[in-house]
N, C-alpha and C positions, 0 to 999 in steps of 0.2 A: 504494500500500500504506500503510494506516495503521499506526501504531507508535508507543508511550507515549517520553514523554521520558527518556531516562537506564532502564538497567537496573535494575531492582528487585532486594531483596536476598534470597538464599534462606540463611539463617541457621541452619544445622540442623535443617535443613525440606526434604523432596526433595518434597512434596505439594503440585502448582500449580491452580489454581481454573481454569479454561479458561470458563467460563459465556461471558463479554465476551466472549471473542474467537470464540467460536463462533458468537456473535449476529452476529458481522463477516463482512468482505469475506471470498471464499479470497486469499488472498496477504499478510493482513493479518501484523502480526509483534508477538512481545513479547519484550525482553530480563529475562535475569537473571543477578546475579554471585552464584556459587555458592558457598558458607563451611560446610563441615562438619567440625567438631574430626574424628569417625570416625563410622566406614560398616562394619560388619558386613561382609565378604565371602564371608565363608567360618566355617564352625562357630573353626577356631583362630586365621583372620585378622584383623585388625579394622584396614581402609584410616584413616592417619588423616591429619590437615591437607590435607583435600579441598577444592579449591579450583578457581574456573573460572567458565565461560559456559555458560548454555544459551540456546536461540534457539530459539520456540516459531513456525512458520508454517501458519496458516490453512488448510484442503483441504476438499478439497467434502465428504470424509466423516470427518473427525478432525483430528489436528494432529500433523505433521513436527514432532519434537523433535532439536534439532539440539546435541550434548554436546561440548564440550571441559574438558579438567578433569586436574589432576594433585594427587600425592598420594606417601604413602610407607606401606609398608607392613610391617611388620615381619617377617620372614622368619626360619627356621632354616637356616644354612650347610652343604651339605652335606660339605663338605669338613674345616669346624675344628667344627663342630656348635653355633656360637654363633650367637645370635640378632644381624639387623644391619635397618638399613631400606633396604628396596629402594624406590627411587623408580618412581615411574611416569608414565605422558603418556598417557592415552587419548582417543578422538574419533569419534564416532558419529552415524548420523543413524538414529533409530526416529520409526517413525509409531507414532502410537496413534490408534486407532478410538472413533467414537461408538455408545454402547450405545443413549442415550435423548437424544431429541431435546429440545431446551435452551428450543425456546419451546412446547412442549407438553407436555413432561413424560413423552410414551409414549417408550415401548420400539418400537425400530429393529429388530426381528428378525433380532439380528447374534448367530451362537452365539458365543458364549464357551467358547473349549478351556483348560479349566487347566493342560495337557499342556503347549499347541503352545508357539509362539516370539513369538506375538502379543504387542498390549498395546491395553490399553484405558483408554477413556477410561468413570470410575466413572460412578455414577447422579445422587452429588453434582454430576458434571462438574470430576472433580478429573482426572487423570494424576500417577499417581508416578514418577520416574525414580530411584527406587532399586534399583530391579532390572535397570532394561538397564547401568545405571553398575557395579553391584555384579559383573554377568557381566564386562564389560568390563577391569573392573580386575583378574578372577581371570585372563582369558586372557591380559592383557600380564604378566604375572608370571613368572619363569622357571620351567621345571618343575625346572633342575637349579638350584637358585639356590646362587651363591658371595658370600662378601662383598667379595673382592673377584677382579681378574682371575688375580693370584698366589697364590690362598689357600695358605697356610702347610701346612694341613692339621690334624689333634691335635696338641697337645703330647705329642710322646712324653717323655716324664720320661729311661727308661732304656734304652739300646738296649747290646743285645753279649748273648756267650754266659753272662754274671752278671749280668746282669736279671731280679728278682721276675719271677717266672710267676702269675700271677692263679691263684689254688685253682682256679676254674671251668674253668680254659684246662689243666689240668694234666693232664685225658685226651689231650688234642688235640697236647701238646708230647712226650708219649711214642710217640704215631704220628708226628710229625716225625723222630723218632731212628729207627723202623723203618725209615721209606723213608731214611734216607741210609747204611745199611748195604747 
């Protein structure tokens, strides 16, 4: 298997040129150390200090993209409703397909579902791993996320039967008195 010296750096760039290694062996390999400030995730997420490897291997019809990479990402608590960063460790292996063949330039009669789960390799002969990384980091995320294992929960300010009643809550605190008669 051939393989360039030392990882190459992806610098706020998840868009890799595959042309070379297309032209190679199957099994051939390229490294890269991955450095992204932030990653979009999600419409209110935004993954940031993304950092990591990818490992791109050679296949008869594309290229196994092989992902490790961690990050943090900032979360709302459901519990005290403050904002904390939730770290994360993701690790994946996506192939991605050839659409157009690299030493002729035709099209491979491969559909393309913009639905499905696939990934492809563009017309450039590029692969982006911004979208298997970006699923990745939304699934290891908690659904119920806390800041931490104890969360405090609100600040309640006043508790007892001489605690401000919020105007809004003052329908709701006269049905409390109904049911305990």
């Amino acid at each position: 298997m051939a393989t360039t010296g030392g990882p190459q750096e992806l610098r706020n760039e998840t868009a890799i040129n595959v042309s070379g290694l297309l032209k190679g062996q199957v099994g051939d390999t390229r490294d890269f150390a991955l450095h992204l400030e932030t990653l979009v995730a999600d419409g209110e997420v935004v993954a940031r200090n993304v950092g990591g490897t990818v490992l791109l291997t050679r296949l008869r019809d594309g290229v196994m993209v092989t992902v490790e990479a961690t990050g943090v990402a900032p979360l709302m608590c459901v519990g005290c409703l403050r904002e904390y960063d939730q770290p994360f460790d993701v690790s994946f292996d996506e192939e991605f397909r050839q659409t157009v063949d690299v030493r002729t330039g035709l099209g491979l009669g491969v559909e393309i579902d913009e639905e499905g789960d696939q990934f492809f390799i563009n017309e450039n002969h590029e692969l982006d791993v911004a979208e298997p990384l970006r699923q990745e980091i939304l699934v290891s995320l908690p659904m119920r996320p806390t800041c931490e294992l104890e969360c405090p929960g609100p600040d309640v300010l006043e508790v007892g039967e001489d605690a401000a009643v919020d105007d809004r809550f003052a329908a709701l605190a006269s049905l409390l008195k109904e049911d305990a008669k």
